[in-house]
Gaussian input, Z-matrix of N, CA and C with variables (Angstrom, degrees):
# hf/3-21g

backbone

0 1
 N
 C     1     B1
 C     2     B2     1     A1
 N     3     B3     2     A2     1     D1
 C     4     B4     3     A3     2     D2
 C     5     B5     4     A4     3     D3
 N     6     B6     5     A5     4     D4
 C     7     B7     6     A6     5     D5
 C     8     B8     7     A7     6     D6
 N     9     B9     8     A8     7     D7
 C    10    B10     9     A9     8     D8
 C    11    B11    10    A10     9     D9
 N    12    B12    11    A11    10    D10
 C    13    B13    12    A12    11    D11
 C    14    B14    13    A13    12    D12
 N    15    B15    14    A14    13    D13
 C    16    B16    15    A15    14    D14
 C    17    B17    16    A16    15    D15
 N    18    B18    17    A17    16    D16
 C    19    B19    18    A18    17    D17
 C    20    B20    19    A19    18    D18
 N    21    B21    20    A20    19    D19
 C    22    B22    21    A21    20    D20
 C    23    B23    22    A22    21    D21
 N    24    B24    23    A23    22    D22
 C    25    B25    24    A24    23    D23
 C    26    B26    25    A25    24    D24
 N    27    B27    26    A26    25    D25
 C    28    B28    27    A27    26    D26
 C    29    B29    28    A28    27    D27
 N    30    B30    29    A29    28    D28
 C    31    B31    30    A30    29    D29
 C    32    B32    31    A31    30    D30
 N    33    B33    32    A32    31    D31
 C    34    B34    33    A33    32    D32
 C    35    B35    34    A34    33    D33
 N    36    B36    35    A35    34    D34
 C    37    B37    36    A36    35    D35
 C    38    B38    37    A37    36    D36
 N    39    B39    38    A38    37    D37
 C    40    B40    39    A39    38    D38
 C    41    B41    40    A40    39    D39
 N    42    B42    41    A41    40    D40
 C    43    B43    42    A42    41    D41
 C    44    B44    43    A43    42    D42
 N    45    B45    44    A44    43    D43
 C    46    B46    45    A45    44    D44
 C    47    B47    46    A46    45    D45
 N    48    B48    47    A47    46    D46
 C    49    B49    48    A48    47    D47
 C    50    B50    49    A49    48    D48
 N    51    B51    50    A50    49    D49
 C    52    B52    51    A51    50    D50
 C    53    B53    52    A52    51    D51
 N    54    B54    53    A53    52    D52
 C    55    B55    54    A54    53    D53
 C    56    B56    55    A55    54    D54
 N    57    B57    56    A56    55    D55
 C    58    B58    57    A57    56    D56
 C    59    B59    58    A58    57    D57
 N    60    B60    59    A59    58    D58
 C    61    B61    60    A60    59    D59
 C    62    B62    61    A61    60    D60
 N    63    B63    62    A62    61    D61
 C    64    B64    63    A63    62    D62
 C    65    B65    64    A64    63    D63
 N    66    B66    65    A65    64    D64
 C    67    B67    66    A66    65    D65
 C    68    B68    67    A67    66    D66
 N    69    B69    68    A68    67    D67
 C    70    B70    69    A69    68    D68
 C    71    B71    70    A70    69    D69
 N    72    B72    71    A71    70    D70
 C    73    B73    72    A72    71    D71
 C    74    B74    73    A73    72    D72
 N    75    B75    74    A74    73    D73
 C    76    B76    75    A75    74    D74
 C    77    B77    76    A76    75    D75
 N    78    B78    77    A77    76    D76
 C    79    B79    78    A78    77    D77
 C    80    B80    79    A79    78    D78
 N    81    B81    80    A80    79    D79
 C    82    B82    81    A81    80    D80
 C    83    B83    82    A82    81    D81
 N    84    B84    83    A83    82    D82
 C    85    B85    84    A84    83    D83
 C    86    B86    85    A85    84    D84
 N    87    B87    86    A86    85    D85
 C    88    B88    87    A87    86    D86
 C    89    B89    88    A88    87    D87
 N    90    B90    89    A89    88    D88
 C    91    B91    90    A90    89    D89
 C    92    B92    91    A91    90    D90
 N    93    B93    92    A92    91    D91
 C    94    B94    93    A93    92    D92
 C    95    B95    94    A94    93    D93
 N    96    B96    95    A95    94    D94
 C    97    B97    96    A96    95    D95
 C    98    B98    97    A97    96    D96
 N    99    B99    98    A98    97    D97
 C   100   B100    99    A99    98    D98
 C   101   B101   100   A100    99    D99
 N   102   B102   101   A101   100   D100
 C   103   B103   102   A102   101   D101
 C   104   B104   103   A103   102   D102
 N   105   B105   104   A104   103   D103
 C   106   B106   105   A105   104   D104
 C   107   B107   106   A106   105   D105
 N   108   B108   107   A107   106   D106
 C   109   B109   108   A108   107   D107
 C   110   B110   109   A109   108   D108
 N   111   B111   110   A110   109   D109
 C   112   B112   111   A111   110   D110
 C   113   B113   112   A112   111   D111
 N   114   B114   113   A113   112   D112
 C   115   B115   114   A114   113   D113
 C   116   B116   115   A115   114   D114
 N   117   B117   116   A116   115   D115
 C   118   B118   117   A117   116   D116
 C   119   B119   118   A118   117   D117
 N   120   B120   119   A119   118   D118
 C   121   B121   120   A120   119   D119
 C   122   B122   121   A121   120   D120
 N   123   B123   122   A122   121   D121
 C   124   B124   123   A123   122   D122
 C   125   B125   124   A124   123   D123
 N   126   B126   125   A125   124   D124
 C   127   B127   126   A126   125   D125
 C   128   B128   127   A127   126   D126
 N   129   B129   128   A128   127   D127
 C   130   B130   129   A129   128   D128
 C   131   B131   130   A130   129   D129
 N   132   B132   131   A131   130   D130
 C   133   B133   132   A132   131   D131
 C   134   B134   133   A133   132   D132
 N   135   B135   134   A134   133   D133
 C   136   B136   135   A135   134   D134
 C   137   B137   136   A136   135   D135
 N   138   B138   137   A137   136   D136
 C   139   B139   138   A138   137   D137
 C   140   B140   139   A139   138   D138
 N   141   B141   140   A140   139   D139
 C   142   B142   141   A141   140   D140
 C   143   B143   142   A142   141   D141
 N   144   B144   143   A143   142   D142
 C   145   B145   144   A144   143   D143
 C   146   B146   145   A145   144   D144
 N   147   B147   146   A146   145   D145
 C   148   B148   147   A147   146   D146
 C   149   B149   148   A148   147   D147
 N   150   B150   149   A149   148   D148
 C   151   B151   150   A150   149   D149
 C   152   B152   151   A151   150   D150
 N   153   B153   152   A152   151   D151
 C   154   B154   153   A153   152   D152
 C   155   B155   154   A154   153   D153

   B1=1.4427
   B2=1.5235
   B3=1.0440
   B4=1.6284
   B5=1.3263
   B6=1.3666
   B7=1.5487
   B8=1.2020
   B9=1.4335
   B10=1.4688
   B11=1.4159
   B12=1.5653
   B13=1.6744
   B14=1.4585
   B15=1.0692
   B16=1.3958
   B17=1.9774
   B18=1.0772
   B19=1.5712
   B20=1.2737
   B21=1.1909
   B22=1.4458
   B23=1.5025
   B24=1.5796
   B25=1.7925
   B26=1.7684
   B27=1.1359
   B28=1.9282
   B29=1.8102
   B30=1.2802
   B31=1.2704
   B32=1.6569
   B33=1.5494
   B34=1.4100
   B35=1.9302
   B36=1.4490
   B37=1.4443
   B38=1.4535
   B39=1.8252
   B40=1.4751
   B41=1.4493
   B42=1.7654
   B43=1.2529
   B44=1.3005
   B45=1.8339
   B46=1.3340
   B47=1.6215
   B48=1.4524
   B49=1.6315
   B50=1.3208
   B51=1.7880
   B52=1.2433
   B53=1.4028
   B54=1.5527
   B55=1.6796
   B56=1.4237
   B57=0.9990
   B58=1.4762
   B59=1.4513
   B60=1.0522
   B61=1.7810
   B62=1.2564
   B63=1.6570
   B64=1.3906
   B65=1.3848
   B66=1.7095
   B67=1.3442
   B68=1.4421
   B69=1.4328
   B70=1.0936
   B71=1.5474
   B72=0.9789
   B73=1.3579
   B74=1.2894
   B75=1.1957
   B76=1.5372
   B77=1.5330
   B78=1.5075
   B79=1.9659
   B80=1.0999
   B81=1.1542
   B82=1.4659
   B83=1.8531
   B84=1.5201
   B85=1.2908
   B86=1.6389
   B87=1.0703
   B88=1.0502
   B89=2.1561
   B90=0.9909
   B91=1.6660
   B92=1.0082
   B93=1.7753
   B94=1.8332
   B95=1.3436
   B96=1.7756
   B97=1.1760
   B98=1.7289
   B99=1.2137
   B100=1.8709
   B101=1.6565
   B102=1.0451
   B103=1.7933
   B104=1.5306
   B105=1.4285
   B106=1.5662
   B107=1.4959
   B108=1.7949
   B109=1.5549
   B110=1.7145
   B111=1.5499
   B112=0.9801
   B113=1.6536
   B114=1.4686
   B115=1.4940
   B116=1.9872
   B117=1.0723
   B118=1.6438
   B119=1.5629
   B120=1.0944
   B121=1.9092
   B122=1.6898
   B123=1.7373
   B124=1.8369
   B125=1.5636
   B126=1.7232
   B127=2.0088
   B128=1.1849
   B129=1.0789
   B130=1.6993
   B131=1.8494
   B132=1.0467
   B133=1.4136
   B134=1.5097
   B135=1.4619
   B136=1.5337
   B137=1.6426
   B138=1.2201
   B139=0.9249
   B140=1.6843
   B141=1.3885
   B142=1.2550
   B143=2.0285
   B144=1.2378
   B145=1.8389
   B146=1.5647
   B147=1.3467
   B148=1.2751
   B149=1.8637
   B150=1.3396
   B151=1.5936
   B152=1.3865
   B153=1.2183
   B154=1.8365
   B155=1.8413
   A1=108.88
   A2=112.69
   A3=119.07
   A4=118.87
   A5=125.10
   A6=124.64
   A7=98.86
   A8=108.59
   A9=128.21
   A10=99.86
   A11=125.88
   A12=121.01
   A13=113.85
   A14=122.55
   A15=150.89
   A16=87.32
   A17=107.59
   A18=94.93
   A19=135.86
   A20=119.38
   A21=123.59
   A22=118.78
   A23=100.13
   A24=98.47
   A25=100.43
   A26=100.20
   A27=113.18
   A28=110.64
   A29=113.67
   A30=166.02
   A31=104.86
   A32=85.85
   A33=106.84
   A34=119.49
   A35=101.06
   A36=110.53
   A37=124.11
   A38=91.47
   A39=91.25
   A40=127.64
   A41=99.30
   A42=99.49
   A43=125.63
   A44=100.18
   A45=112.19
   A46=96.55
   A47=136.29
   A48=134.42
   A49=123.73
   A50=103.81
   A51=105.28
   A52=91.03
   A53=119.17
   A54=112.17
   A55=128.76
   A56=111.55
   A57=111.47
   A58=102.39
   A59=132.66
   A60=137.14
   A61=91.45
   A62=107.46
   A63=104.91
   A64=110.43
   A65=158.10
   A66=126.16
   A67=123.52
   A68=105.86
   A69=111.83
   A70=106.78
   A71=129.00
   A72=132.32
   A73=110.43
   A74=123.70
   A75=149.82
   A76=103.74
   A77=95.96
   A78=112.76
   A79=107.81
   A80=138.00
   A81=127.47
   A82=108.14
   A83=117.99
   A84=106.63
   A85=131.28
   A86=118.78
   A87=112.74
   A88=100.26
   A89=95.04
   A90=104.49
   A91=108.14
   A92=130.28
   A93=128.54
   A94=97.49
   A95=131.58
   A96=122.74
   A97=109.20
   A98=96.64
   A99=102.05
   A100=101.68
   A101=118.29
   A102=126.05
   A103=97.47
   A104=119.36
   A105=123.48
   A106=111.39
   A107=110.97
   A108=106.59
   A109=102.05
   A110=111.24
   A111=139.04
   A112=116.06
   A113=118.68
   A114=130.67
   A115=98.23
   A116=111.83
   A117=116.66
   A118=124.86
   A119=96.08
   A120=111.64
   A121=105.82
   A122=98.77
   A123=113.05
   A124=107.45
   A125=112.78
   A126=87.00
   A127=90.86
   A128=147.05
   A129=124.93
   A130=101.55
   A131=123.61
   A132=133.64
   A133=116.56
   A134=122.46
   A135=132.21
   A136=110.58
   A137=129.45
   A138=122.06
   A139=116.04
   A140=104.60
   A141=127.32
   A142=95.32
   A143=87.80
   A144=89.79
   A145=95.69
   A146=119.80
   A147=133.48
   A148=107.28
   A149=86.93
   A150=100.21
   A151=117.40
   A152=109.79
   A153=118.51
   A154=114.37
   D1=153.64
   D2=-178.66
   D3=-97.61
   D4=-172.40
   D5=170.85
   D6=-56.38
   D7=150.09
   D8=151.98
   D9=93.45
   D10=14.74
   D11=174.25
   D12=-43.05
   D13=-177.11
   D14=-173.95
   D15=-96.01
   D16=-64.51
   D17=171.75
   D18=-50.60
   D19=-41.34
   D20=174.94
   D21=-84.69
   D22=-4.28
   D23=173.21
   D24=-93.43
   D25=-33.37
   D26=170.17
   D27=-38.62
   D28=-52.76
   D29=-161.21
   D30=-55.44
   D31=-72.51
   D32=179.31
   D33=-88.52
   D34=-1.33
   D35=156.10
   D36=-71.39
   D37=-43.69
   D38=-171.91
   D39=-80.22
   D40=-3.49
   D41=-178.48
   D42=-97.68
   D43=-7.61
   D44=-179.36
   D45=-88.68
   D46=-25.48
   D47=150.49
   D48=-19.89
   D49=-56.56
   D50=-154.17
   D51=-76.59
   D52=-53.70
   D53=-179.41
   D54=-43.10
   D55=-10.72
   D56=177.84
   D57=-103.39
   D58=-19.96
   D59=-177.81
   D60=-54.95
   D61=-58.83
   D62=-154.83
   D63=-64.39
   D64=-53.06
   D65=-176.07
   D66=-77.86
   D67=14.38
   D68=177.07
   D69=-100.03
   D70=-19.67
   D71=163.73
   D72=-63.47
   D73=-37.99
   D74=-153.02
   D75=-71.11
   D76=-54.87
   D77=171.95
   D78=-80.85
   D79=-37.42
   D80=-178.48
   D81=-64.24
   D82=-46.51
   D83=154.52
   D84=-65.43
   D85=-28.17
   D86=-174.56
   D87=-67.72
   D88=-38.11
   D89=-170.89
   D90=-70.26
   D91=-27.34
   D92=-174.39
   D93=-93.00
   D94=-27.26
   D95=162.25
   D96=-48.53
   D97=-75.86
   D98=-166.70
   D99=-32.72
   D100=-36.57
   D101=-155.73
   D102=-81.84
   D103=-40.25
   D104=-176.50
   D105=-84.49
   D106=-4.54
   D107=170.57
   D108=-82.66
   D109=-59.41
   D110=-162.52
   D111=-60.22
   D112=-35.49
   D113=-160.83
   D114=-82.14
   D115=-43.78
   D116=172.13
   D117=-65.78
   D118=-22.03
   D119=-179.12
   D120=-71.35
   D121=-44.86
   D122=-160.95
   D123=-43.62
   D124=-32.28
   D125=-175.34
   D126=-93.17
   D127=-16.26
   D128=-176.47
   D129=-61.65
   D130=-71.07
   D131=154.75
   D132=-11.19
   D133=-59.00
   D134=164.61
   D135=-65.85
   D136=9.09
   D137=-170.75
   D138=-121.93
   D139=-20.48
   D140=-145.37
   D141=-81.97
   D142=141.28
   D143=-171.81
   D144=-69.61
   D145=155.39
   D146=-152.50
   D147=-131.35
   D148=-17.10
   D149=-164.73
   D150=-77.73
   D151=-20.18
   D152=170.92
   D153=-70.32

């Protein structure tokens, strides 16, 4: 097969896939971190006297 196969355009999909996985993996952790600091704190916060 020559330049420009069906394989090497396959090829060059998957590699442009994987590059984009990666900062997207990146935010998706960064975002379930923030959420697993933040989500345990919320009733102390709901709880807290308000009146001072």
């Amino acid at each position: 097969m020559g330049p420009g196969s069906t394989t090497e355009a396959r090829e060059a999909i998957a590699g442009e896939s994987a590059l984009t996985l990666v900062p997207t993996s990146v935010v998706v952790a960064v975002d379930a971190t923030g959420m697993g600091i933040i989500l345990p704190l919320l009733p102390f916060y709901s709880q807290r006297d308000r009146s001072s």
